[in-house]
C-alpha positions as a Python dict, from the first residue, in 0.01 Angstrom:
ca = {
    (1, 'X'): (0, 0, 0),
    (2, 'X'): (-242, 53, -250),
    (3, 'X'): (-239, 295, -552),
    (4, 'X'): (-417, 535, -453),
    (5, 'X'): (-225, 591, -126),
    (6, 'X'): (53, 707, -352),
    (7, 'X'): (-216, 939, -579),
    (8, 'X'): (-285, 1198, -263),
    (9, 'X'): (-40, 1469, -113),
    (10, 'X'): (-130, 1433, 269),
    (11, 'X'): (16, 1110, 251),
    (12, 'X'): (324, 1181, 77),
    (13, 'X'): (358, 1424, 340),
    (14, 'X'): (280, 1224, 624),
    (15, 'X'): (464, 892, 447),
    (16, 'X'): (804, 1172, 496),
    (17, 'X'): (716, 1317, 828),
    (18, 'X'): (700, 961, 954),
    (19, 'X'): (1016, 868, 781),
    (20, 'X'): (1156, 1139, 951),
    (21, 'X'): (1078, 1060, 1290),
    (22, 'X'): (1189, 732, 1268),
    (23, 'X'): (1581, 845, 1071),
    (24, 'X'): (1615, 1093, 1347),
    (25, 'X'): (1505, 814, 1615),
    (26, 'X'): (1790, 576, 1411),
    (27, 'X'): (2053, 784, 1419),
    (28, 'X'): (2005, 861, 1813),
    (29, 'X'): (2071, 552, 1899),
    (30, 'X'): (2353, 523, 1612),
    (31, 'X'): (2545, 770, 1700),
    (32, 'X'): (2429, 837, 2072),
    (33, 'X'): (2499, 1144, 2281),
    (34, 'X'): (2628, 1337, 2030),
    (35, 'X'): (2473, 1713, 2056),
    (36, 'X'): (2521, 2053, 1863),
    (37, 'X'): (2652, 2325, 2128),
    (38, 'X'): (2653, 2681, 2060),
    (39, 'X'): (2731, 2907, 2267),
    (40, 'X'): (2755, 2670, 2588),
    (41, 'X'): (2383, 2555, 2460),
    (42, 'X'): (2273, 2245, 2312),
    (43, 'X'): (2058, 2248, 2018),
    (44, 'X'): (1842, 2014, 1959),
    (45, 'X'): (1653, 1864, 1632),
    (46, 'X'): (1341, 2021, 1737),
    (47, 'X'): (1501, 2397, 1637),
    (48, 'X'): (1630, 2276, 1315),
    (49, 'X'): (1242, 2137, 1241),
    (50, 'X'): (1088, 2501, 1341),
    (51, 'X'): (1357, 2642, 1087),
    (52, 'X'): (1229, 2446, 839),
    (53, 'X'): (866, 2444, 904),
    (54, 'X'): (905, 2847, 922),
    (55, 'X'): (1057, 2864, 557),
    (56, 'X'): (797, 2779, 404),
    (57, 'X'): (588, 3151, 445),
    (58, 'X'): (955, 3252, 239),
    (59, 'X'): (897, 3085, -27),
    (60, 'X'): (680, 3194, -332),
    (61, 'X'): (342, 2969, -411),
    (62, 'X'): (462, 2818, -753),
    (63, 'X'): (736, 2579, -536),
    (64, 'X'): (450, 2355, -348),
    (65, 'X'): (632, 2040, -372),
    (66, 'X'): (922, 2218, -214),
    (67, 'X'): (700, 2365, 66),
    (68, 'X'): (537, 2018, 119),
    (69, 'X'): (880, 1852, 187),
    (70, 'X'): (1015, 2142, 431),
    (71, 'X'): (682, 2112, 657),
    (72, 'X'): (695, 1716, 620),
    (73, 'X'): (1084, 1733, 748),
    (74, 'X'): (998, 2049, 991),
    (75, 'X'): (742, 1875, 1163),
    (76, 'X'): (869, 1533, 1172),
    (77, 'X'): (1202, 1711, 1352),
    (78, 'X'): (981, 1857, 1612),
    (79, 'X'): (727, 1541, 1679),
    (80, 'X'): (1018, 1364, 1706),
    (81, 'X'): (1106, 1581, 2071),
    (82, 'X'): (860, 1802, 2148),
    (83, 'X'): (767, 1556, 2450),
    (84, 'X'): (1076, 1513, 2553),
    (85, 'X'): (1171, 1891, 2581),
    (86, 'X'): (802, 1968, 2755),
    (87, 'X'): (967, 1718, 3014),
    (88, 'X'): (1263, 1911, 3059),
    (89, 'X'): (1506, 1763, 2772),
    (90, 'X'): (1827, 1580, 2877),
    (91, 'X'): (2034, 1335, 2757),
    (92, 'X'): (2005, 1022, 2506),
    (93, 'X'): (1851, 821, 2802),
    (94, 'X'): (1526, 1076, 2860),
    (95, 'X'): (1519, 1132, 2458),
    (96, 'X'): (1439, 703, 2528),
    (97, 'X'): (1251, 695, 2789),
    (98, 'X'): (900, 558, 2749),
    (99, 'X'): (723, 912, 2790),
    (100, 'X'): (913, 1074, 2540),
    (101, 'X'): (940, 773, 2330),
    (102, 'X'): (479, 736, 2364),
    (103, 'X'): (444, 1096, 2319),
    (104, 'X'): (652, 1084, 1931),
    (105, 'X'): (419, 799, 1856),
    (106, 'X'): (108, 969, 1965),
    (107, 'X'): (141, 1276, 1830),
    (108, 'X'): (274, 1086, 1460),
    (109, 'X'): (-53, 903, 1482),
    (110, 'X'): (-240, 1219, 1562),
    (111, 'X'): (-102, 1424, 1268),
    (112, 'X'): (-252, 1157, 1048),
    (113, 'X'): (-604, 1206, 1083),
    (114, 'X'): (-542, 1586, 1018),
    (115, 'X'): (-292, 1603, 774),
    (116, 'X'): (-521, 1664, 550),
    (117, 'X'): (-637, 1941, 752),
    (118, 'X'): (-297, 2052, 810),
    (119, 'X'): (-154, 2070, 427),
    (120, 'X'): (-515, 2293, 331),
    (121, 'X'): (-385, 2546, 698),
    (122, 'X'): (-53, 2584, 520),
    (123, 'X'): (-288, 2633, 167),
    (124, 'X'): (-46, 2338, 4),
    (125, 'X'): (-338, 2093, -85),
}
């Protein structure tokens, strides 16, 4: 990658978002079928992303950098199932199945032309 990819924020964020889809995707099929259950419920990633993505409005202007990564990771979390719960969730072999799998990729190659966009929404570029 060139130098200047490295000089602009929107692709430090995306450059983490994408990392993150693709750690969470790894350690799926690591350590498969292993789910958080409260209460009788699983939770999945995609919660833990809103969490983060949410925290951001907590936190005062001065910590940017901070805000950046907790939207990068937030997101990332919820790219990485939001198909797969709009088609009704399941186990390890729906979080693989090509739908699921397509939508993560399309919506990761989506963000990119608007993260940009997306960092001046949040008012962190």
């Amino acid at each position: 990658m060139s130098e200047w990819f490295f000089k602009r924020t929107e692709n430090w964020f995306y450059l983490l978002l994408v990392l993150t889809v693709f750690l969470m995707r790894l350690f799926v099929y690591l350590v498969p079928e292993v789910d958080i259950i409260f209460f009788g419920i699983v939770i999945h990633h995609f919660w833990f992303g809103l969490i983060l993505s949410l925290m951001i409005f907590l936190l005062p202007t001065r910590l940017r950098v901070i805000k950046i990564i907790l939207l990068a990771l937030g997101l990332g979390l919820m790219i990485d199932q939001i198909i797969f719960l709009l088609l009704g969730g399941g186990k390890d072999r729906e979080y693989w199945a090509f739908p699921s799998l397509f939508g993560a990729v399309i919506v990761t190659i989506a963000i990119y032309f608007y993260r940009e966009k997306l960092l001046k929404v949040f008012k962190l570029n």
